[in-house]
N, C-alpha and C positions, 0 to 999 in steps of 0.2 A: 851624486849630481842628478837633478832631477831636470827629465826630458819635458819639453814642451808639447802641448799635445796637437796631436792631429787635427790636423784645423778642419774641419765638418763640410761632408761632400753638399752642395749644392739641394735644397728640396726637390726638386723634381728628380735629382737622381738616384737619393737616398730611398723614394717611394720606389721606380723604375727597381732599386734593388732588393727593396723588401718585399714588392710583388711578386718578383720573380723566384727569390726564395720560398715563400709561402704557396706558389702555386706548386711548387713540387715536393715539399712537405706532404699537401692536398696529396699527390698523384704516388708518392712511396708507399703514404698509408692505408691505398687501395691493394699494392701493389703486394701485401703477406697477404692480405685477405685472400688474394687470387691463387697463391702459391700453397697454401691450404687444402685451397678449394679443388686445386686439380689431384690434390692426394687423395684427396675422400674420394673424387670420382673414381682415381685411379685405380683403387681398392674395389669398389662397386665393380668396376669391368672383370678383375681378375674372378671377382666371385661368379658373375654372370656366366663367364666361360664355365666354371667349375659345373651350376646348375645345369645349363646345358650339358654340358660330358654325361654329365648325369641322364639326366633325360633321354639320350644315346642312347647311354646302356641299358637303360629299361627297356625302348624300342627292340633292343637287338634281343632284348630277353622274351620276345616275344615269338622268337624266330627261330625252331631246333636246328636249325644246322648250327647254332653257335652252343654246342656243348660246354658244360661245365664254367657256366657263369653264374655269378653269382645274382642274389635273391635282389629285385630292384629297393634300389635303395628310399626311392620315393613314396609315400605313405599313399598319397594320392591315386597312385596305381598298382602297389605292393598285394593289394588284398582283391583286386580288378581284372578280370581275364578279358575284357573288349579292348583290343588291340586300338580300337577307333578312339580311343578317352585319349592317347596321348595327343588326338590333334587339337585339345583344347586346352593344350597348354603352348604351344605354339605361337597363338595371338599374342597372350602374355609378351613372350618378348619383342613382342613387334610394339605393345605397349610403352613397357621398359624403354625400347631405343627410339624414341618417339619423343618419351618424358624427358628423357634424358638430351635431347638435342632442345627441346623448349625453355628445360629450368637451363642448363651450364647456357646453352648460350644467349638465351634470352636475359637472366641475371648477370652474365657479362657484359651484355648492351645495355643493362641498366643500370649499373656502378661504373663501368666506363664513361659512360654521357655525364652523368652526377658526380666522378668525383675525379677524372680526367678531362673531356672533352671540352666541356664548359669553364675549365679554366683556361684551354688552349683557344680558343674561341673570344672567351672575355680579351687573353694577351695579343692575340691579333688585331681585335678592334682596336685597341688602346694604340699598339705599333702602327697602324693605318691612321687612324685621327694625326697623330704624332706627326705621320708622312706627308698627310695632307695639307696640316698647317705649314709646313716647310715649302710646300710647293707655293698656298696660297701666298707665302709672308715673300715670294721672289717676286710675283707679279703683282705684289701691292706692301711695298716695301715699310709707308706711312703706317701701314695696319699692323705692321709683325707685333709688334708689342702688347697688340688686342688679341688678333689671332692665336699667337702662344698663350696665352693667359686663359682661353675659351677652352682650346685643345685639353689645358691642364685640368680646367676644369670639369670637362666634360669627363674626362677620365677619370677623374675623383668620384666622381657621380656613379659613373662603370663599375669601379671597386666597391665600391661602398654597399652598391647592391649585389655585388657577387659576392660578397667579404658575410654580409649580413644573410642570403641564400648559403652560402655555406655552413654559417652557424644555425642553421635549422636543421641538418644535418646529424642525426646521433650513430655515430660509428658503430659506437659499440653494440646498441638497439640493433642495427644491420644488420653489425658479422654473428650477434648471436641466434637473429631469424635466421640469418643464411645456413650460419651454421648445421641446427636442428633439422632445417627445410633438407639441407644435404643429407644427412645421414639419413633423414625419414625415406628417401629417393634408393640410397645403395640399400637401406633395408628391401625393398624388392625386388632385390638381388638375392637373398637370403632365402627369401619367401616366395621366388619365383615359381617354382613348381609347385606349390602350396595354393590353388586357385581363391579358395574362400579367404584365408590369410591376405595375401595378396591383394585380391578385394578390399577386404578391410583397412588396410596400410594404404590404398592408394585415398578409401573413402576420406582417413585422416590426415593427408595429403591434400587433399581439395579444398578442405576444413582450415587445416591452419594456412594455408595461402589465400584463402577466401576471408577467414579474418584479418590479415596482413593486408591486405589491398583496401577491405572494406573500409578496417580502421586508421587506414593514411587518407583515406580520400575523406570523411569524415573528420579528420580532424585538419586539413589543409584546403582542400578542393575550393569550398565556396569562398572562404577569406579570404583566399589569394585572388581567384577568378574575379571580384568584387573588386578587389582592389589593385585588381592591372586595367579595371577595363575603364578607366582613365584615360590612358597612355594613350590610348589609338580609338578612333573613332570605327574601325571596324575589328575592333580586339573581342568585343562581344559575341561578335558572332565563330568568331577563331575560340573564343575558350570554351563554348559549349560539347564541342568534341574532345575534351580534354578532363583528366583527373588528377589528385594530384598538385603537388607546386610545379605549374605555370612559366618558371623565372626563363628556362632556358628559351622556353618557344616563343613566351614578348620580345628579348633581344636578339633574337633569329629573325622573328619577323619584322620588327621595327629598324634593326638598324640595316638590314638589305633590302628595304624597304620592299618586301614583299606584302607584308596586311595591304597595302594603301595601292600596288599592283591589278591585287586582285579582284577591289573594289571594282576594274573596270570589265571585268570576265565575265563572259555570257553567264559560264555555268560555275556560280561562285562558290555553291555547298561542294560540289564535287571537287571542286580543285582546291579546296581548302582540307578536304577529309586527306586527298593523296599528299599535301607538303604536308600534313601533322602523322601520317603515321608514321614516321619514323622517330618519333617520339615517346618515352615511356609510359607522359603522361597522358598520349592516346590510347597506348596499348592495355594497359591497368582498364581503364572503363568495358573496353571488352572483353579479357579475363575474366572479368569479377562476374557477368553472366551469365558467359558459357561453363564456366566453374560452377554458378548456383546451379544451373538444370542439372548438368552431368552429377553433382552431391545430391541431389534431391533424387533422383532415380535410381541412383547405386544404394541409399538409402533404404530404399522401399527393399530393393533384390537382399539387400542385407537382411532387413526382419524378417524378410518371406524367409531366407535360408537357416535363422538363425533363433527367432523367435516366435514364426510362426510356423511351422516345417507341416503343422498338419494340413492348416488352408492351402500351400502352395502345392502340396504333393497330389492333391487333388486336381490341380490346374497342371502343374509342370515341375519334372524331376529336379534332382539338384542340378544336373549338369546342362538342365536346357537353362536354370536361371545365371548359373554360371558364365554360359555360352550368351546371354543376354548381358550379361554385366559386362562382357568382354566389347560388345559392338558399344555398350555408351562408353567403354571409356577410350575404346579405337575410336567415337565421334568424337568426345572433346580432345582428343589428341590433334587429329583432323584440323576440326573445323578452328581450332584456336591456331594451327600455321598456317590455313586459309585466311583467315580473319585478319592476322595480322601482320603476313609475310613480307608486308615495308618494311616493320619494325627489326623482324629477323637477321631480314636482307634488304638495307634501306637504301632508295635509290633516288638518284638528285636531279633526275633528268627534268621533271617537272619544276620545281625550283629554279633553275637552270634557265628556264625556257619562257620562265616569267622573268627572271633580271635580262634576258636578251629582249625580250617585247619591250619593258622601259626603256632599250637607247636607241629602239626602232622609230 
């Protein structure tokens, strides 16, 4: 005996269910990547400690009252009797725990917003338009049948460009930069007391993150930036601070209607620079510079160390060039969570403070 079938949920609910499935499809398939991602660091820490112990016992082998220790294990200082070398390795992991709080949790605010946030975001809009029509269709009863029909469509409009921003999207491209970028990271854990090593592993560090950024904003930046600035008559000047696909920061600023806000602010560059960094596609545009100088200088200390050892020793030993590679890469450490400490640590008081000025 054959059942009849289930008679088919209404279109607007079958969409309402299919979005809401696919948005956390979106949010699971972030969600190994991350579970991953805290292994490899997790490993890198343990190793870290280990190099440190290390490091310890060299120290202490420098010191006779600690008889009958063994020969330091560190190549670096094994064949070295100036007690003073081990302070230049020190910095190193002030290095280390510096990179390490930039990449884990700055790549976690940027696969968060790209493959969580922005979905919660898109579903809240939609939920509000939804809410609003309900309210307007009470107080203008004639209209409900226009109103819901707008709402619907409006939201279709929503999905379609988050549906179609998502499919630009390559996962796997992602987790396998991410991937490499991680372990290139715990590898100077490995090579932490290895100063010229070290150097070298952070120079190709720089390197492939500098082509990673280079080559997203190159292949997305202007086409998108061109073709949002449509939308809002002050979006031109909002995309210029930006790298990158765009999608989240046009329906942040267009639908709380902050571009068209700020239109009216004395000081419109400045307050436009503080609502976009919290955004990734802020933060990328000034990475990709401080990453160029800092590679291009570590650069130079590299061939002086390594390919030109005669000119440099002339000028300066290995361990003052060393000691110099140490402060650029403590400056791009620096000056990259100076630069972009919204993004790190993003704060919404400004935003905030312009949706209160429009109901003033």
């Amino acid at each position: 005996m054959s059942t009849a079938p289930e008679p088919l949920l209404p279109s607007d609910v079958r969409k309402d269910v299919f979005r809401k499935v696919a948005g956390t499809a979106i949010e699971n398939s972030h969600a190994a990547i991350k579970q991953v991602w805290v292994a490899l660091f997790a490993g890198g820490t343990f190793q870290l400690i280990r190099s440190f112990d290390l490091l310890l016992g060299c120290i202490r082998g420098y010191d006779t009252t600690y008889p009958g220790l063994k020969v330091c294990e560190i190549s670096f200082l094994a064949d070295k009797t100036n007690y003073w070398l081990c302070l230049l390795l020190f910095p190193l992991y002030g290095v280390y725990i510096l990179s390490f709080y930039r990449y884990y949790v700055g790549n976690i605010r940027i696969f968060d917003m790209r493959y969580i946030e922005v979905g919660r975001f898109v579903a809240l809009l939609a939920e509000k338009i939804d809410s609003h029509a309900g309210k307007a269709a009470t107080s203008a009863p004639d209209d409900r049948a226009r109103l819901f029909a707008d709402a619907a469509a409006n939201k279709d409009q929503l999905y379609e460009k988050f549906f179609e921003y998502n499919e630009q999207q390559n996962r796997f491209r992602d987790s396998m930069l991410l991937m490499i970028k991680t372990l290139v990271i715990v590898g100077l854990t490995v090579e932490i007391n290895s100063p010229t090593i070290f150097v070298s592993i952070y120079v190709f560090l720089l390197a492939f993150d500098l082509a990673w950024m280079t080559w997203s904003r190159l292949r997305q930046q202007w086409r998108d930036c061109s073709a949002l600035q449509n939308a809002s008559v002050h979006w031109t000047n909002t995309c210029r601070w930006l790298a990158g696909n765009p999608f989240f920061v046009q329906i942040y600023f267009e639908r709380l209607g902050l571009d068209a806000a700020i239109g009216h602010e004395p000081d419109i560059d400045t307050l436009r620079r503080r609502l976009t960094e919290i955004f990734p596609s802020r933060a990328i545009k000034t990475w990709t510079w401080i990453n160029a100088i800092s590679l291009l200088m570590l650069v130079v200390i590299i061939l002086l160390l390594f390919q030109w050892p005669s000119l440099s020793g002339n000028m300066l030993p290995p361990e003052a060039l060393i000691a110099l590679a140490e402060i650029v890469m403590l400056w791009n450490c620096v000056q990259d969570l100076y630069s972009t400490w919204g993004f790190y640590n993003p704060s919404f008081t400004s935003a905030h403070d312009v949706l209160l000025s429009r109901d003033r």
